[in-house]
TIVEX-845533 format. One record per residue (C-alpha): chain; x, y, z. Coordinates in nm, 3 decimals, decimal comma, padded with zeros to 5 digits. Layout:
<nodes>
@mol A; x X; y Y; z Z
...
</nodes>
This chain:
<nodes>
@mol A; x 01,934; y -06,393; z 09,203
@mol A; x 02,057; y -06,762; z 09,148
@mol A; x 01,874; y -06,810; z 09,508
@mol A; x 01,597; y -06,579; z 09,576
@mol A; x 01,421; y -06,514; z 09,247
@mol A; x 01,560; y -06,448; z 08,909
@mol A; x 01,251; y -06,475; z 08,713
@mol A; x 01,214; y -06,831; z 08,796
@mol A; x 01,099; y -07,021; z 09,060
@mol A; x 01,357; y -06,971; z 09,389
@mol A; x 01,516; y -07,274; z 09,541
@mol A; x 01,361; y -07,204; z 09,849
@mol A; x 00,985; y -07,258; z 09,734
@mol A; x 00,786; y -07,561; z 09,690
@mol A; x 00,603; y -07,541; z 09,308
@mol A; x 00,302; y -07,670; z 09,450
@mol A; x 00,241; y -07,377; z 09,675
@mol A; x 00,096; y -07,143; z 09,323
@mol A; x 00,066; y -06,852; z 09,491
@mol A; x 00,379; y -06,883; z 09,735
@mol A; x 00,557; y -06,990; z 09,350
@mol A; x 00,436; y -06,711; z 09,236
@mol A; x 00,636; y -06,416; z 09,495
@mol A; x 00,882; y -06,641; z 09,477
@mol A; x 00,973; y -06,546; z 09,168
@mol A; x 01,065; y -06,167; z 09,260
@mol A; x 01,291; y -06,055; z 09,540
@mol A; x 01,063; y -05,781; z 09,567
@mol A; x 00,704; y -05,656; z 09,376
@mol A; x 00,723; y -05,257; z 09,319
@mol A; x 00,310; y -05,219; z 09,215
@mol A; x 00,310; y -05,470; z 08,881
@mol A; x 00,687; y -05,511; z 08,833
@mol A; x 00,853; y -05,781; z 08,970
@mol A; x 01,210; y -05,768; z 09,017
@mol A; x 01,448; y -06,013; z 09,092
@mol A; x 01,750; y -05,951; z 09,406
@mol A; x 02,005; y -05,845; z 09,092
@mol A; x 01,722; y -05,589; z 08,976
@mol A; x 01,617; y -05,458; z 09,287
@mol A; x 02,015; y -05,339; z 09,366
@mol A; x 02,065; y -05,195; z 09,038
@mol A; x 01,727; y -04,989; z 09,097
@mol A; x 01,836; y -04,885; z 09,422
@mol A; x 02,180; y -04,797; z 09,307
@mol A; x 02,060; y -04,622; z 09,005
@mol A; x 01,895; y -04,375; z 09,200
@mol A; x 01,575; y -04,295; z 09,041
@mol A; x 01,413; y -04,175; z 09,336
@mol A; x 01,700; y -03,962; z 09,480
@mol A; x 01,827; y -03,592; z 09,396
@mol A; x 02,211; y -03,549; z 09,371
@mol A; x 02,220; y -03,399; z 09,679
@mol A; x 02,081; y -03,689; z 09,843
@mol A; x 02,307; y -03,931; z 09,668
@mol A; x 02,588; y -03,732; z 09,794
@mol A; x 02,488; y -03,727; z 10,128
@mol A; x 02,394; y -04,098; z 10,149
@mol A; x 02,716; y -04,269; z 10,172
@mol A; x 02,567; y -04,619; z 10,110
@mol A; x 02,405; y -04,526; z 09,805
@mol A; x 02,706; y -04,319; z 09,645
@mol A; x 02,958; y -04,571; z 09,816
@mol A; x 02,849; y -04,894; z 09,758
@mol A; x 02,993; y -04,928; z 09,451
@mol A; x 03,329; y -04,820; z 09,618
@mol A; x 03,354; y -05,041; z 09,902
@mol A; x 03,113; y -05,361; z 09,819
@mol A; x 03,041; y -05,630; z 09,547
@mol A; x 02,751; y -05,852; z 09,492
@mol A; x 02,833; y -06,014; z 09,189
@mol A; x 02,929; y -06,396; z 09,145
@mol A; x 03,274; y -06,494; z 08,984
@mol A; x 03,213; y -06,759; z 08,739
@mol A; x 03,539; y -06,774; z 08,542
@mol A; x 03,833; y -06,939; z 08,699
@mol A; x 04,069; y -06,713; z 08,962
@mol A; x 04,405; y -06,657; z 08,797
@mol A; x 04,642; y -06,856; z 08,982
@mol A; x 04,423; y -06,964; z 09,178
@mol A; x 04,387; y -06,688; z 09,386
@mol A; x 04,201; y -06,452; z 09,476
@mol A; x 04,095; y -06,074; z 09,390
@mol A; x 04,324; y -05,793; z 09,481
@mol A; x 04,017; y -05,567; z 09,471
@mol A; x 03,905; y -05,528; z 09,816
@mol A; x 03,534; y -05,479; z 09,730
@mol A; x 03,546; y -05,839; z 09,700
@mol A; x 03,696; y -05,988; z 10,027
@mol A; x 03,376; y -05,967; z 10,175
@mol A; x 03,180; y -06,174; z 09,867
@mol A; x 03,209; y -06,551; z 09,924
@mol A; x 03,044; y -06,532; z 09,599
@mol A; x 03,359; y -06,354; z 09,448
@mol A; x 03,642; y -06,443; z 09,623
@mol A; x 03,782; y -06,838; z 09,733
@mol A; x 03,878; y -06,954; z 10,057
@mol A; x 04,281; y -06,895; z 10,154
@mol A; x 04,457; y -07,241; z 10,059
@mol A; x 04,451; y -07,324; z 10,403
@mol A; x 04,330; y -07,699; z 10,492
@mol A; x 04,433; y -07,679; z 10,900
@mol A; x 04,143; y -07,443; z 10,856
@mol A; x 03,748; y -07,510; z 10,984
@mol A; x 03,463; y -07,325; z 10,945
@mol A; x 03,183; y -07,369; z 11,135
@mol A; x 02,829; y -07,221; z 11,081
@mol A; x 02,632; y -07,161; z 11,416
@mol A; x 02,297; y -07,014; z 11,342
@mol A; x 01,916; y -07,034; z 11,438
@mol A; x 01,642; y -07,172; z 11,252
@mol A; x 01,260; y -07,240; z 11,320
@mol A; x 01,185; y -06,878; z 11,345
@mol A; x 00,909; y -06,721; z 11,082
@mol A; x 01,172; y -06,470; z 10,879
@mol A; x 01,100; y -06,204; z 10,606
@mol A; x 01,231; y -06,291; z 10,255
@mol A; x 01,082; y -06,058; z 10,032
@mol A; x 00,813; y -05,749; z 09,999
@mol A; x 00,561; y -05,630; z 09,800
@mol A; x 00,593; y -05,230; z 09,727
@mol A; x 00,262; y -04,983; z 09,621
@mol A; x 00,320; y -04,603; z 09,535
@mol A; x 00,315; y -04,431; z 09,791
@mol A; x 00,071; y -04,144; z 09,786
@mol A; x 00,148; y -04,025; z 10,149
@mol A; x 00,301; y -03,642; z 10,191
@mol A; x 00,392; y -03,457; z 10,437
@mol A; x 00,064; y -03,318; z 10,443
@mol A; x -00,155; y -03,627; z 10,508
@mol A; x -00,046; y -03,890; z 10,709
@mol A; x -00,145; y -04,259; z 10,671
@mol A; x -00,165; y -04,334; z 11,058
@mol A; x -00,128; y -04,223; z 11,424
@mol A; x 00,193; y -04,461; z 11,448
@mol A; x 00,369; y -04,254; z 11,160
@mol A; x 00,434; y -03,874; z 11,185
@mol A; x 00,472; y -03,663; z 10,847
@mol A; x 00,900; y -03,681; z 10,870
@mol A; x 00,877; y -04,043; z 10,893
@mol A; x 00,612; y -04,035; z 10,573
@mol A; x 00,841; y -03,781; z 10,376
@mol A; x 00,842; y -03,817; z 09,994
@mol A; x 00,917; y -04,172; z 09,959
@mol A; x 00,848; y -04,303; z 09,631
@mol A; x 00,734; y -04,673; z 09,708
@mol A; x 00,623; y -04,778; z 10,081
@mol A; x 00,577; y -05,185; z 10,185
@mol A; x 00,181; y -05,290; z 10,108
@mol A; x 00,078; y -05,307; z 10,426
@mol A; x -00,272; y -05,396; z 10,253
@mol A; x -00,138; y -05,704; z 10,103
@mol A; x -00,258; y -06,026; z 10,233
@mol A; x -00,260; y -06,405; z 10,133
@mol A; x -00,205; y -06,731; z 10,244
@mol A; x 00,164; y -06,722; z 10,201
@mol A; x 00,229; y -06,333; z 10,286
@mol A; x 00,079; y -06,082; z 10,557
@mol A; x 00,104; y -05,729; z 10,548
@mol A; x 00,335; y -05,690; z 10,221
@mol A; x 00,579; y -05,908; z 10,356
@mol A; x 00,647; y -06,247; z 10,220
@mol A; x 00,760; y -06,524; z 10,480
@mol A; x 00,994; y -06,801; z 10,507
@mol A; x 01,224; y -06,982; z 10,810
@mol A; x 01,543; y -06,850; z 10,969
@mol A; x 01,672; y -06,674; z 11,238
@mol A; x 01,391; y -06,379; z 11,251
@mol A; x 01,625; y -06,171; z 11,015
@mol A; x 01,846; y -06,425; z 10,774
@mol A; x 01,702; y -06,668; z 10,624
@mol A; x 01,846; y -07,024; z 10,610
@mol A; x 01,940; y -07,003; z 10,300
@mol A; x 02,113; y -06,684; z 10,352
@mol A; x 02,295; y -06,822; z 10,686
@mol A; x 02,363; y -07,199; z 10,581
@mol A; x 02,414; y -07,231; z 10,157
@mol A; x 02,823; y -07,185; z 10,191
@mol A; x 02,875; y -07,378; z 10,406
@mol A; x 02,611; y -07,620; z 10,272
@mol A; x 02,722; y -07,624; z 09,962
@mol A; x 02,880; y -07,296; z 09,794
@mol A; x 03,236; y -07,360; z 09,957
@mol A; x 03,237; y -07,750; z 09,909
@mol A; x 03,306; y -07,635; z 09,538
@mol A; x 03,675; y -07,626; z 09,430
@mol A; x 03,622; y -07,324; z 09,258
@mol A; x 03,555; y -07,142; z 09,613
@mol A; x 03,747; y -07,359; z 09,864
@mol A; x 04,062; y -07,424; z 09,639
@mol A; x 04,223; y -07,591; z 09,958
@mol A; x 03,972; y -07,783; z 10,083
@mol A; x 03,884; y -07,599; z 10,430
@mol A; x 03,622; y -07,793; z 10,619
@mol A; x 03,292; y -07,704; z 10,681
@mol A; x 03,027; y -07,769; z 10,935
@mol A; x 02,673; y -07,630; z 11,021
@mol A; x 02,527; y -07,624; z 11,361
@mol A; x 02,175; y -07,543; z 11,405
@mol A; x 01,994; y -07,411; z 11,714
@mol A; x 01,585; y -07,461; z 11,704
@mol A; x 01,426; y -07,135; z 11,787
@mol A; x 01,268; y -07,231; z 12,129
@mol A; x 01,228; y -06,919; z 12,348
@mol A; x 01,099; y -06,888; z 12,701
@mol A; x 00,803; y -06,743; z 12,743
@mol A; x 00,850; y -06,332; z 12,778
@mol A; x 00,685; y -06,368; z 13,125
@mol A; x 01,016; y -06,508; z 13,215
@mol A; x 01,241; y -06,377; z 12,995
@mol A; x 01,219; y -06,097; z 12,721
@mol A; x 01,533; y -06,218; z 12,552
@mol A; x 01,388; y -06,541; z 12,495
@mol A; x 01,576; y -06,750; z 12,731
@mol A; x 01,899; y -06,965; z 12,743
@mol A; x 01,752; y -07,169; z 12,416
@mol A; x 01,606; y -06,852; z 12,228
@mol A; x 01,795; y -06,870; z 11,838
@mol A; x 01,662; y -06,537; z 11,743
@mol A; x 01,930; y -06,352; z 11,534
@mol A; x 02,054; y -06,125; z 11,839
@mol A; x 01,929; y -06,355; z 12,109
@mol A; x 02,090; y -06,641; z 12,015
@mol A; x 02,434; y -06,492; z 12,171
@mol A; x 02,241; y -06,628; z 12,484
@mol A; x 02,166; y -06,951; z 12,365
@mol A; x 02,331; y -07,181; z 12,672
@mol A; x 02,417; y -07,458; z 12,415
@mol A; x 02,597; y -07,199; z 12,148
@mol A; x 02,807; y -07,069; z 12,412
@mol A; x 02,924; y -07,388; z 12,490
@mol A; x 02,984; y -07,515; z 12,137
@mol A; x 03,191; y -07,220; z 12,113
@mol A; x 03,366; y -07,225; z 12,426
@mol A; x 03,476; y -07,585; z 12,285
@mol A; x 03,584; y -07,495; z 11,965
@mol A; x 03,799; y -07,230; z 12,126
@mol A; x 03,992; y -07,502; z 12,344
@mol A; x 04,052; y -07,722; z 12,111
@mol A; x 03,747; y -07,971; z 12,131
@mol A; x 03,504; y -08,072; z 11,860
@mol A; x 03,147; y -08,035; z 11,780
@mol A; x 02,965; y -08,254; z 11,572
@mol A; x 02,712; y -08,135; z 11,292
@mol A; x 02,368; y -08,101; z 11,288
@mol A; x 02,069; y -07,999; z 11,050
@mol A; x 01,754; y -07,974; z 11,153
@mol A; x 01,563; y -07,718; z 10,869
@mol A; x 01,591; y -07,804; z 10,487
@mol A; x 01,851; y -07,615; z 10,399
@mol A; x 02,077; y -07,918; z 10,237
@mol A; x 01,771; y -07,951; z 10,028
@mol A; x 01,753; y -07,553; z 09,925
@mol A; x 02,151; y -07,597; z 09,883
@mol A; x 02,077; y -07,881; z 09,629
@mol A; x 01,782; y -07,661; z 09,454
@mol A; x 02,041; y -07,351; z 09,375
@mol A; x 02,125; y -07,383; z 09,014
@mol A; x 02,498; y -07,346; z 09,004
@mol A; x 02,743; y -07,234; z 08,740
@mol A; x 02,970; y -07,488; z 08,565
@mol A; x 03,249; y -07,386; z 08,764
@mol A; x 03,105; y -07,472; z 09,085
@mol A; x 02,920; y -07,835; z 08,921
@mol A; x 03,191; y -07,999; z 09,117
@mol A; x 03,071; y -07,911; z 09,472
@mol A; x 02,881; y -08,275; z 09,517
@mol A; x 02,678; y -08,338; z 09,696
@mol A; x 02,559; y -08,022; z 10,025
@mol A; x 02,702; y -08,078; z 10,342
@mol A; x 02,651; y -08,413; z 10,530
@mol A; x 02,517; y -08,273; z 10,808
@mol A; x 02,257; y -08,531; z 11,002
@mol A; x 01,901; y -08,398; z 11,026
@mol A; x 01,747; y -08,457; z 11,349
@mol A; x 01,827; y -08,349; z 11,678
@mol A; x 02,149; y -08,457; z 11,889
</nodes>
């Protein structure tokens, strides 16, 4: 919630923009409520909307508790390492970096790309009886309790959805904050693995050419034909070197995050160069 909404203005909106502020505030907007990422989980998980039967039969709902984490680990590991707990190995937010400083992580992603970052919910009122339009059928409708506001429109968001940059599906700050910042805290990155962030512009072909987008495409799935990635990685895998490069804000967004006191001592995000190389 720390980075998309948790009751306050998120990191990754400018205070000027009121309305934009405004969303910003709530991962996502169920009719009047407005609740932050943290809030919308636990409502999912609680399963207000779901009979025992279907919580059974969901194994993401009944599971997740199980098998994944999303909490953040403020208090110092014991030792220094890491959880045992194996909902937590796949939490950078829960669980450090192996003490391993021949290590290097690099972050390839895409950016420039208009991405979703959160909705606005109404009731829905649909059955199985009536059905809203010719592109749904009454088993798609079914008796869902809250459908996306397809009727909600504003400068900053179009058809319930509220918009931001990325990839098409992550946004930057989801793809590029670790590495930005989150793991150049001692607390996460105990050994001091290195970091780097390499962004791709979006800049697809046109779909007269190709539907993929094109050898400089950095859509989310696309990207794994992006000419220049596959060369960065072919380099990395032989031994050579890439250099950084930052071309959205998200060493700004990094900086906006308000962090915990165990991770104060991150310094300053990543020193990646903005501009194009």
């Amino acid at each position: 919630h720390r980075t998309y909404g948790g009751g306050e203005l998120a990191p990754d909106f400018n205070e000027t923009h009121h309305e934009k502020a405004s969303l910003a505030k709530n991962m996502i907007t169920l009719g009047d409520r407005g609740m932050t990422a943290e809030e919308a989980i636990e409502y999912l998980l609680s399963g207000q909307e779901f009979t025992d039967a279907e919580r059974r039969d969901d194994g993401l709902i009944s599971n997740y508790d199980r098998y994944h984490s999303h909490q953040l680990k403020e208090e110092p590991f014991k030792g220094g390492a890491g959880s045992e707990d194996s909902r937590h190995w796949s939490n950078p937010l829960h669980a450090p970096l192996p003490h391993a400083p021949g290590l290097k992580i690099f972050c390839l992603y895409g950016v420039g790309k208009e991405t979703d970052r959160s909705y606005i919910y109404k009731q829905n009122n649909e059955t199985k009886d009536t059905v809203a339009n010719d592109s749904e059928t009454p088993d798609e409708i079914g008796d869902v309790a809250w459908r996306i506001d397809t009727l909600a429109e504003g400068k900053h968001h179009t058809l319930g959805m509220v918009k931001g940059e990325g990839d098409g599906s992550v946004p930057i700050l989801s793809a590029g904050f670790m590495c930005a910042k989150g793991w150049r805290s001692k607390h996460f990155n105990p050994g001091g693995v290195q970091t780097l962030i390499r962004e791709y512009a979006h800049e697809p072909w046109s779909i007269l050419y190709d539907i993929r987008g094109g050898p400089t495409t950095a859509d989310h799935v696309d990207i794994m034909g992006n000419v220049e990635m596959i060369g960065d990685i072919l380099s990395v895998a032989s031994g050579g070197e890439v250099e950084p490069r930052v071309i959205s804000e998200v060493l700004k967004l990094s900086d906006n995050v308000p962090l915990p006191e165990v991770m104060r001592d991150a310094g300053p995000a990543h020193p990646g160069s903005a501009g194009r190389s």
